[in-house]
N, C-alpha and C positions, 0 to 999 in steps of 0.2 A: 518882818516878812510874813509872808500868809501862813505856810508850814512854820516858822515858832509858835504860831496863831493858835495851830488846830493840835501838833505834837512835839512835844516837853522834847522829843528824841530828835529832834532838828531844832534846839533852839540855839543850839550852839551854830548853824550857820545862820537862821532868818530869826531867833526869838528877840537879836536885838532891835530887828524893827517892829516885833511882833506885840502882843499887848499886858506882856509880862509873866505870860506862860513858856517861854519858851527860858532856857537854861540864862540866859545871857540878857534875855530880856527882862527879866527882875533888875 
């Protein structure tokens, strides 16, 4: 998602679609 995109501190709900900055999205 865009917010795991932009912040680490939401990536726990959008980093997993985000581009690996987001918690979940790694």
């Amino acid at each position: 998602g865009q917010l795991g995109h932009f912040l680490q501190i939401n990536g726990d709900i959008s980093g997993n679609e985000g581009d690996g900055k987001g918690n979940l999205g790694h």
